[in-house]
Backbone and ligand atoms as CSV (ligand in chain L), in Angstrom:
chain,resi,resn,atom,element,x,y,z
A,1,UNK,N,N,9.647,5.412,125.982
A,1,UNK,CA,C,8.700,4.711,125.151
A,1,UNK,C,C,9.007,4.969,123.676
A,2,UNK,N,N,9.012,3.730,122.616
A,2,UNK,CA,C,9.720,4.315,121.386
A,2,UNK,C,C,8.216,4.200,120.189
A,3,UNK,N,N,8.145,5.274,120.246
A,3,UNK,CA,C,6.821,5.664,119.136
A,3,UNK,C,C,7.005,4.588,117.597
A,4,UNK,N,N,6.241,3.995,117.424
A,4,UNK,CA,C,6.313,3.442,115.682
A,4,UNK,C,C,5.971,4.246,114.667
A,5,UNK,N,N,6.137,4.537,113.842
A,5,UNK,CA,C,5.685,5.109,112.824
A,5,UNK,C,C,4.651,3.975,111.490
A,6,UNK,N,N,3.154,3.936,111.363
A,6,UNK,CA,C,2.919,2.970,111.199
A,6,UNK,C,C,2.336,3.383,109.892
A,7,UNK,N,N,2.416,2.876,108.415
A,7,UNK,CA,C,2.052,3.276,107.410
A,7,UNK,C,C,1.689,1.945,106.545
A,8,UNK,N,N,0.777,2.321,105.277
A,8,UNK,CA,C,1.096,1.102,104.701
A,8,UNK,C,C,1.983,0.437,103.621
A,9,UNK,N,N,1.872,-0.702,103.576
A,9,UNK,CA,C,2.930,-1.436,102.632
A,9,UNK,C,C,2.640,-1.252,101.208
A,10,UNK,N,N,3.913,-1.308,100.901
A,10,UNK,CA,C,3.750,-1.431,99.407
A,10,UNK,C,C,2.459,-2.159,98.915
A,11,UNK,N,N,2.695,-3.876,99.474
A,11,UNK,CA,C,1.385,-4.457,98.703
A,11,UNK,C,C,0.086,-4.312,99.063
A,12,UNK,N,N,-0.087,-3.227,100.222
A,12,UNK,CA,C,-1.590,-3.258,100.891
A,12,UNK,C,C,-1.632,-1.939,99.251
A,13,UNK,N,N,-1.158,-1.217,99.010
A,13,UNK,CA,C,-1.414,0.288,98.151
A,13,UNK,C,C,-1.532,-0.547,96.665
A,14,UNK,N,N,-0.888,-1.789,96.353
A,14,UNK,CA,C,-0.917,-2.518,95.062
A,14,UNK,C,C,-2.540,-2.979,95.393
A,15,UNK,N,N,-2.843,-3.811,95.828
A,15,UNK,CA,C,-4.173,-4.405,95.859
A,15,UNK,C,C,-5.215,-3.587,95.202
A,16,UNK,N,N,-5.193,-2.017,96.293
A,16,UNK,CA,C,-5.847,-0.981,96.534
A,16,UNK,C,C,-6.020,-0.637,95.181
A,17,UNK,N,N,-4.707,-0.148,94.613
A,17,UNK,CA,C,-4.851,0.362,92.714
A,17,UNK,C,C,-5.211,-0.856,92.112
A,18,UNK,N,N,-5.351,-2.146,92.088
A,18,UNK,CA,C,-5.468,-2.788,91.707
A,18,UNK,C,C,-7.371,-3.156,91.403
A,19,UNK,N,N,-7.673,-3.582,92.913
A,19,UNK,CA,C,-8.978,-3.511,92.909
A,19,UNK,C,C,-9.499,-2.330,92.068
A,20,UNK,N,N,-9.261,-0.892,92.336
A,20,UNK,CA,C,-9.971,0.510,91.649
A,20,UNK,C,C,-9.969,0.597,90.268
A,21,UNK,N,N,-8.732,-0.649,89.555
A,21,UNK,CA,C,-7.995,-0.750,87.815
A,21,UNK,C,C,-9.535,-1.768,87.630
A,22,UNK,N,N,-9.583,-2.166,88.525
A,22,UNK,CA,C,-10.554,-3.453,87.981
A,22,UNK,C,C,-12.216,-2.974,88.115
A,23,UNK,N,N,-12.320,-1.970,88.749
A,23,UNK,CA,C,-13.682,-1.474,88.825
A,23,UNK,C,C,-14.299,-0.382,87.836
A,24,UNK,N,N,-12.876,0.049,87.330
A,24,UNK,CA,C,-12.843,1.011,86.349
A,24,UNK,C,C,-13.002,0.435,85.054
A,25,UNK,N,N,-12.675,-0.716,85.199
A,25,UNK,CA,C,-12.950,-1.635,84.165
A,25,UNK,C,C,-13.965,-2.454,83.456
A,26,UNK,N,N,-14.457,-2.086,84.756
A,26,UNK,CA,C,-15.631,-2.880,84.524
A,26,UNK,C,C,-16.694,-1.722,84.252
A,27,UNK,N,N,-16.548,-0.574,84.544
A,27,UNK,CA,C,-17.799,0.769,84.549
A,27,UNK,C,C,-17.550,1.207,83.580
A,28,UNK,N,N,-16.271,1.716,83.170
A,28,UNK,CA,C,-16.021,2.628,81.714
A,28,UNK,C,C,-16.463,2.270,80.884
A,29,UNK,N,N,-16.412,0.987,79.953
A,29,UNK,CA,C,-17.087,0.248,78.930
A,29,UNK,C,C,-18.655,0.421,79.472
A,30,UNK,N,N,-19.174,0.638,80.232
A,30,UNK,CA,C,-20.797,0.560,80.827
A,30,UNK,C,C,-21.326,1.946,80.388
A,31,UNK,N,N,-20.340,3.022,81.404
A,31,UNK,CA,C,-20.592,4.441,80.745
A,31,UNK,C,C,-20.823,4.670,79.215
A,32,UNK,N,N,-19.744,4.520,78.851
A,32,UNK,CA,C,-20.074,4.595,77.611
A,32,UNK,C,C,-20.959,4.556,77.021
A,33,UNK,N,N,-21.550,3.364,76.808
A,33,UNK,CA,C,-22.253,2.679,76.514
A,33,UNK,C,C,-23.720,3.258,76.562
A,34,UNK,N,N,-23.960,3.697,78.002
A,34,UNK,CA,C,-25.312,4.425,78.646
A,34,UNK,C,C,-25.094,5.550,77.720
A,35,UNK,N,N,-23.899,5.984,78.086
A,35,UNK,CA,C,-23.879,7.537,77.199
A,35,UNK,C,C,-24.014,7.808,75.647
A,36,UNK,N,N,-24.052,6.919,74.960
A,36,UNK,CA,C,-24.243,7.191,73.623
A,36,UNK,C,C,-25.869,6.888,73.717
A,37,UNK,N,N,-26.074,5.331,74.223
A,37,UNK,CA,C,-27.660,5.188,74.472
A,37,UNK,C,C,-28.874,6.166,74.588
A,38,UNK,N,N,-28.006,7.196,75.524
A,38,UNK,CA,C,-29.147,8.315,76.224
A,38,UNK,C,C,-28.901,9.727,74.964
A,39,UNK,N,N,-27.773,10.053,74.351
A,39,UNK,CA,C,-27.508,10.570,73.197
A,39,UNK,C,C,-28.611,10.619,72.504
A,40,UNK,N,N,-28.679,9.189,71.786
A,40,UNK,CA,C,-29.689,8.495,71.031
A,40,UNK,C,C,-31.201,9.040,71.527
A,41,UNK,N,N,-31.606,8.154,72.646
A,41,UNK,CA,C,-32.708,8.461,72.909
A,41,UNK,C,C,-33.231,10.486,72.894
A,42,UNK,N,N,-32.431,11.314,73.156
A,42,UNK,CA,C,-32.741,12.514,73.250
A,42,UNK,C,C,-32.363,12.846,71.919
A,43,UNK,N,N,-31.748,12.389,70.885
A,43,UNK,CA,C,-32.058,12.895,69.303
A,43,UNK,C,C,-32.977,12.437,68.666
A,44,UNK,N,N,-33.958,11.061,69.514
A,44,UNK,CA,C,-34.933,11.099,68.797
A,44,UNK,C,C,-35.929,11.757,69.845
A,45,UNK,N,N,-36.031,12.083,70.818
A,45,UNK,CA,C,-36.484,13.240,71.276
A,45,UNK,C,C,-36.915,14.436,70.362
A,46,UNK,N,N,-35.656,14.533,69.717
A,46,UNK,CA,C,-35.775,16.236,69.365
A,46,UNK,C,C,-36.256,15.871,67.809
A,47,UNK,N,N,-36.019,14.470,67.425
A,47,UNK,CA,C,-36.568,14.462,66.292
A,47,UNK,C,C,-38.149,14.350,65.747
A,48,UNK,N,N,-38.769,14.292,67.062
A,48,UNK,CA,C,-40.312,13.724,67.547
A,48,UNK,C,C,-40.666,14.905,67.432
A,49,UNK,N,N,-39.846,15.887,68.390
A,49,UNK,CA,C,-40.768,17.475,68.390
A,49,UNK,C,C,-40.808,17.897,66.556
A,50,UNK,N,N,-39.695,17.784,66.028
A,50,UNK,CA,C,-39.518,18.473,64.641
A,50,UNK,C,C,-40.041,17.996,63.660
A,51,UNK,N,N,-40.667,16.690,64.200
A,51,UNK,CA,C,-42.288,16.023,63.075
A,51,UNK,C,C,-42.944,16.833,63.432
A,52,UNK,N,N,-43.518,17.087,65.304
A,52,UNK,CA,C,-44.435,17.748,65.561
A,52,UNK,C,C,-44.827,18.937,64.984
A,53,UNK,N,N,-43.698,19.511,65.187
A,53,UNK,CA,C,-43.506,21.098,64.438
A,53,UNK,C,C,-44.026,21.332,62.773
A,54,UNK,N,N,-43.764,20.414,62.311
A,54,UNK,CA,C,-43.880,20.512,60.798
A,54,UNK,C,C,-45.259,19.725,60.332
A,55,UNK,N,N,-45.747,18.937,61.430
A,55,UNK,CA,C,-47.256,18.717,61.074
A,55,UNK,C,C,-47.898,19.784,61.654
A,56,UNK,N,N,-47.482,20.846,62.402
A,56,UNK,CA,C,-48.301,22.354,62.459
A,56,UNK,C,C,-48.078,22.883,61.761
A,57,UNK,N,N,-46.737,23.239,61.349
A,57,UNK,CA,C,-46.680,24.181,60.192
A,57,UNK,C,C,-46.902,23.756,58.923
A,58,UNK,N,N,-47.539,22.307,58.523
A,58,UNK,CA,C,-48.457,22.140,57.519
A,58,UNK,C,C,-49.567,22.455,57.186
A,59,UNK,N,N,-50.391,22.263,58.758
A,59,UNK,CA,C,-51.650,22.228,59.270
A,59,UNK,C,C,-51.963,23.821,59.020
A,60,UNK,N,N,-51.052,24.824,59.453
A,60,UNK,CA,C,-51.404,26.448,59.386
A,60,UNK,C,C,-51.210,26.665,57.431
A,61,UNK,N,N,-50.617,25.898,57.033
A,61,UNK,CA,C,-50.707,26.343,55.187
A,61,UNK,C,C,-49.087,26.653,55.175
A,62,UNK,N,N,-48.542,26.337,55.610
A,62,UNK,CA,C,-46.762,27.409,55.729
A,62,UNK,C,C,-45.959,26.254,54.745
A,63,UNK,N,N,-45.090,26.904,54.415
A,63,UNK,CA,C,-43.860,26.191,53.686
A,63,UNK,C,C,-43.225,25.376,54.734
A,64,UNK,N,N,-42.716,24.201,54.361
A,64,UNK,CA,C,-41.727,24.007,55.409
A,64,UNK,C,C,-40.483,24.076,55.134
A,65,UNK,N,N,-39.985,24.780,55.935
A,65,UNK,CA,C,-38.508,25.211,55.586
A,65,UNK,C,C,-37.896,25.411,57.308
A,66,UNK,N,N,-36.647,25.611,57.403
A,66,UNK,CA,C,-36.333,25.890,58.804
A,66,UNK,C,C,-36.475,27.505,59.540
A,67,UNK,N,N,-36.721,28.213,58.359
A,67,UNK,CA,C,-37.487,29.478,58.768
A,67,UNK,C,C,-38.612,29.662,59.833
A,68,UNK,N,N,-39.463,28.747,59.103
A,68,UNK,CA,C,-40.811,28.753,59.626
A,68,UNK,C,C,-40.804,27.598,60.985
A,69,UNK,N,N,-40.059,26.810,61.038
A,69,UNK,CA,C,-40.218,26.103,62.080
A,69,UNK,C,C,-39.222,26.257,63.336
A,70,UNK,N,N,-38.350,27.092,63.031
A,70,UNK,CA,C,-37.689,27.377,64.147
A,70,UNK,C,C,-37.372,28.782,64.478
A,71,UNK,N,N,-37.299,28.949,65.440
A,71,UNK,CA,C,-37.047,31.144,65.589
A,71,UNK,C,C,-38.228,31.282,66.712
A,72,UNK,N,N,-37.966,33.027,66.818
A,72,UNK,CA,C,-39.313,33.095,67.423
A,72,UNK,C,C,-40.542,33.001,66.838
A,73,UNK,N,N,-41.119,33.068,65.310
A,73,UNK,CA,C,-41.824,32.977,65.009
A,73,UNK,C,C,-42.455,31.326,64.273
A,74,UNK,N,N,-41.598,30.875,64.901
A,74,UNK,CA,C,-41.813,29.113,64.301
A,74,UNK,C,C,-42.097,28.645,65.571
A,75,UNK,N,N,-42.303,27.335,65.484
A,75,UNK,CA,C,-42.708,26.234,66.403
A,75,UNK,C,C,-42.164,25.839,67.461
A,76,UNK,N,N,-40.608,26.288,67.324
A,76,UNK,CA,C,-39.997,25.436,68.542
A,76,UNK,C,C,-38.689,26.997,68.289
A,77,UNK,N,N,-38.463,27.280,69.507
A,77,UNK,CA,C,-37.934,28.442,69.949
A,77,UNK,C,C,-36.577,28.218,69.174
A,78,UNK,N,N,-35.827,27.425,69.784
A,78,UNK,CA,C,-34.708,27.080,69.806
A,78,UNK,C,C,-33.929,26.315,68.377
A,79,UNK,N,N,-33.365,25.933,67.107
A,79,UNK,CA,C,-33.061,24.858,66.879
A,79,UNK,C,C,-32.405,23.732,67.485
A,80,UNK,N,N,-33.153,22.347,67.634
A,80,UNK,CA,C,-32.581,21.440,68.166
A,80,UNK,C,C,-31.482,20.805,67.557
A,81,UNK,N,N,-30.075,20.273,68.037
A,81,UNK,CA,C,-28.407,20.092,67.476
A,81,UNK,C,C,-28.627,18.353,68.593
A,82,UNK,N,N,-28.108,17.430,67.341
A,82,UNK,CA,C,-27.803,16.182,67.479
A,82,UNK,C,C,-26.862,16.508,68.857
A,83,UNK,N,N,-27.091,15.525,70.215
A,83,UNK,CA,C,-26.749,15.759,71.315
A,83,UNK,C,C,-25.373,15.249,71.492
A,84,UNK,N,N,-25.509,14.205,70.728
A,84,UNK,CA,C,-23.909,13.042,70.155
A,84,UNK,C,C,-22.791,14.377,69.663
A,85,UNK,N,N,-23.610,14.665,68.455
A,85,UNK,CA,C,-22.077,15.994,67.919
A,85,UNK,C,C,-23.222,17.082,67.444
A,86,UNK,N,N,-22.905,18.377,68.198
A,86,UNK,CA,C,-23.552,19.529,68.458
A,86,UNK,C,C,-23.392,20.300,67.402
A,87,UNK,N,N,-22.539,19.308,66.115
A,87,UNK,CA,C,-22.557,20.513,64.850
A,87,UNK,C,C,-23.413,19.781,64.023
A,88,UNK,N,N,-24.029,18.801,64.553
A,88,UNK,CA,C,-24.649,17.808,63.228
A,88,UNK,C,C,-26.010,19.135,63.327
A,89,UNK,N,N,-26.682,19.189,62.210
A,89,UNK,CA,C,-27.772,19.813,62.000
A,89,UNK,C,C,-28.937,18.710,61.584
A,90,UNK,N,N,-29.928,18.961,61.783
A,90,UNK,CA,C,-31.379,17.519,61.177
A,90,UNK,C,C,-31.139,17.884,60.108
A,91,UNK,N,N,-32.378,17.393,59.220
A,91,UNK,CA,C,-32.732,17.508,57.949
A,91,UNK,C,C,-34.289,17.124,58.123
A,92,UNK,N,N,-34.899,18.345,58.163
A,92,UNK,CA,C,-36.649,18.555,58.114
A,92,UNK,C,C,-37.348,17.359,57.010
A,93,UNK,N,N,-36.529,17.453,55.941
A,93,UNK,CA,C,-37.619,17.086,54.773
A,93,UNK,C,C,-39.166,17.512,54.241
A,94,UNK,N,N,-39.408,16.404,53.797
A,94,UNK,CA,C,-40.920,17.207,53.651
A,94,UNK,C,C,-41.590,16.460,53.921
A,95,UNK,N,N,-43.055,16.591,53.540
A,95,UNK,CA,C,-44.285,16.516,54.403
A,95,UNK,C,C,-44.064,14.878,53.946
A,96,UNK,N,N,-43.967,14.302,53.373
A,96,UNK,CA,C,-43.887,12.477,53.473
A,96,UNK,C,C,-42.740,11.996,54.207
A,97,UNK,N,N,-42.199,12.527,54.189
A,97,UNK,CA,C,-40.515,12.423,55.422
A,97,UNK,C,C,-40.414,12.495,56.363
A,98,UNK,N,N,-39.841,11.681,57.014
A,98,UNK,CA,C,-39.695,12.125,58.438
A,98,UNK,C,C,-38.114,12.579,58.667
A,99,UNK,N,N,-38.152,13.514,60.010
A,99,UNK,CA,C,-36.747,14.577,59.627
A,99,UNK,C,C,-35.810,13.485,60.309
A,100,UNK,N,N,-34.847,13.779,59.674
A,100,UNK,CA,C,-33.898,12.436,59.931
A,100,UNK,C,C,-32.477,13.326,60.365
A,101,UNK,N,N,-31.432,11.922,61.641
A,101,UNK,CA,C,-30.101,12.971,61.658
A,101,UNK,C,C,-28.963,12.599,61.085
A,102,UNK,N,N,-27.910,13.225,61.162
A,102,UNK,CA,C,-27.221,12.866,59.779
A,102,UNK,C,C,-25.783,12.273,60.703
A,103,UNK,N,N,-25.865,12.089,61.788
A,103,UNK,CA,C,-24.892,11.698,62.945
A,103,UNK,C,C,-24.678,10.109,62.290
A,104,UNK,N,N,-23.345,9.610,62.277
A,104,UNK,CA,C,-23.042,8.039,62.307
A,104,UNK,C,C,-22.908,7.559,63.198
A,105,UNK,N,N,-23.624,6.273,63.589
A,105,UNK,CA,C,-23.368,5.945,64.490
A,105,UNK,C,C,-22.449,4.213,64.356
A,106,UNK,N,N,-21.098,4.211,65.793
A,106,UNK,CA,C,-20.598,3.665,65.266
A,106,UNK,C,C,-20.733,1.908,65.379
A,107,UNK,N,N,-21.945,1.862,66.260
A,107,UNK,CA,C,-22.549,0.316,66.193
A,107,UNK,C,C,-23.993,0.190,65.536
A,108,UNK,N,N,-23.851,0.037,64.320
A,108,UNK,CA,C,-25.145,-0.082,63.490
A,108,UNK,C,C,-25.998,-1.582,64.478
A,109,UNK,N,N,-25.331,-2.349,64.568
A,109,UNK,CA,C,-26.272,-3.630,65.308
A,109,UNK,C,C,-27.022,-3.093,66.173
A,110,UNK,N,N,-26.521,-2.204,67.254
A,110,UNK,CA,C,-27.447,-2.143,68.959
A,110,UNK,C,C,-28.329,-0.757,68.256
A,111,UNK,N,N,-29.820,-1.298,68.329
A,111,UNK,CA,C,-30.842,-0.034,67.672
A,111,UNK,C,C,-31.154,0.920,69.084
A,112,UNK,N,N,-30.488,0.917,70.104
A,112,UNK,CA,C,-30.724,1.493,71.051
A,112,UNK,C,C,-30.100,3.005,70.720
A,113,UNK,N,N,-28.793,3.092,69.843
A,113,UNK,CA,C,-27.670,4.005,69.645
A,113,UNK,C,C,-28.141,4.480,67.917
A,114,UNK,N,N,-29.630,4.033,67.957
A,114,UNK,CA,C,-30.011,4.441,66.436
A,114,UNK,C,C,-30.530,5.699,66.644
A,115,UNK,N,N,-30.026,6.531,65.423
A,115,UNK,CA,C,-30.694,8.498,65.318
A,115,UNK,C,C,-31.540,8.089,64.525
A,116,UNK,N,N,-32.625,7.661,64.944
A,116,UNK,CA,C,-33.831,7.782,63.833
A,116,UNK,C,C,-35.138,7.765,64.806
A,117,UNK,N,N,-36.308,7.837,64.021
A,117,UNK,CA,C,-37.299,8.041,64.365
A,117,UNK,C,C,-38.164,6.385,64.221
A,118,UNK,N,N,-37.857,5.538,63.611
A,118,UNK,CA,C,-37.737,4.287,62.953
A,118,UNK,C,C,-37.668,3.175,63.841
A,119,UNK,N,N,-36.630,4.136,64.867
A,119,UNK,CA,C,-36.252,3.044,66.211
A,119,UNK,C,C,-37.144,3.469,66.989
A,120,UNK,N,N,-37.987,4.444,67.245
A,120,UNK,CA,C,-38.736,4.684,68.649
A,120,UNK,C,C,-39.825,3.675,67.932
A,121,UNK,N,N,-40.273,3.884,66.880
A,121,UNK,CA,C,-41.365,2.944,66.635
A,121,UNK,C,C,-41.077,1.996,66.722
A,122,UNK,N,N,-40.018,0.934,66.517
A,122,UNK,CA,C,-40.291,-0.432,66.497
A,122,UNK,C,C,-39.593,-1.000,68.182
A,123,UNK,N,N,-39.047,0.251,68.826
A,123,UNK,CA,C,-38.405,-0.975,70.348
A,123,UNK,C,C,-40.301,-0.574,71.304
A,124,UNK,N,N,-40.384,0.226,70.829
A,124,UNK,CA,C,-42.256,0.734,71.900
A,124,UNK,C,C,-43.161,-0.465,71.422
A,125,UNK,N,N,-42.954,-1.280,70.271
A,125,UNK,CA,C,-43.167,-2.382,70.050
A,125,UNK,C,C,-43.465,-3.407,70.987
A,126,UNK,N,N,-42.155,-3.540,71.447
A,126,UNK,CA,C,-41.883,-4.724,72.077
A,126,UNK,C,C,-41.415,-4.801,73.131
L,1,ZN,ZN,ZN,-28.575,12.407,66.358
């Protein structure tokens, strides 16, 4: 009895990379995309708490400075770092300001990928 040895063809393994080139193609540009989105949304996250923080540490009489609002003896344990690039630092401002991040972002059109506080108010809008 003569055994076959049965494997596949060249063009069944082309299709195969082919189809996976084309699915990758279609998701990577998507990822992305989500991933700066959700970036966004969690720097204005952290930019929501660091109003919060600084309308208490108005409210108690305190300076605002990043002393007082972050540490163990401030408002929020931890300092919060732009999630996009982990060296960007906020900028508190002061009590008429809202703390803003200093991250660029590189599609000014889509306000979804906006670091501001500016954008939660106006997409909760609508
Ligand atoms: Zn940011």
């Amino acid at each position: 009895m003569k055994k076959m040895l049965k494997g596949f063809t060249l063009v069944e393994i082309m299709i195969v990379v082919a189809i996976i080139a084309i699915l990758a193609a279609v998701a990577i540009p998507n990822f992305i995309k989500y991933r700066r989105s959700s970036q966004a949304t969690a720097c204005v996250s952290n930019l929501k708490q660091i109003q919060a923080a600084k309308e208490q540490c108005l409210m108690a009489g305190k300076e605002l400075n990043s002393a007082n609002l972050f540490g163990d003896a401030g408002y929020i344990k931890v300092e919060p770092k732009c999630p996009a690039q982990m060296t960007v630092s906020y900028t508190i401002g002061d009590a008429t300001t809202d703390p803003s991040c200093s991250y660029s972002q590189t599609d000014a059109s889509d306000t979804s990928t906006w670091h501001s506080l500016n954008r939660a108010a106006t997409s909760t809008g609508t």
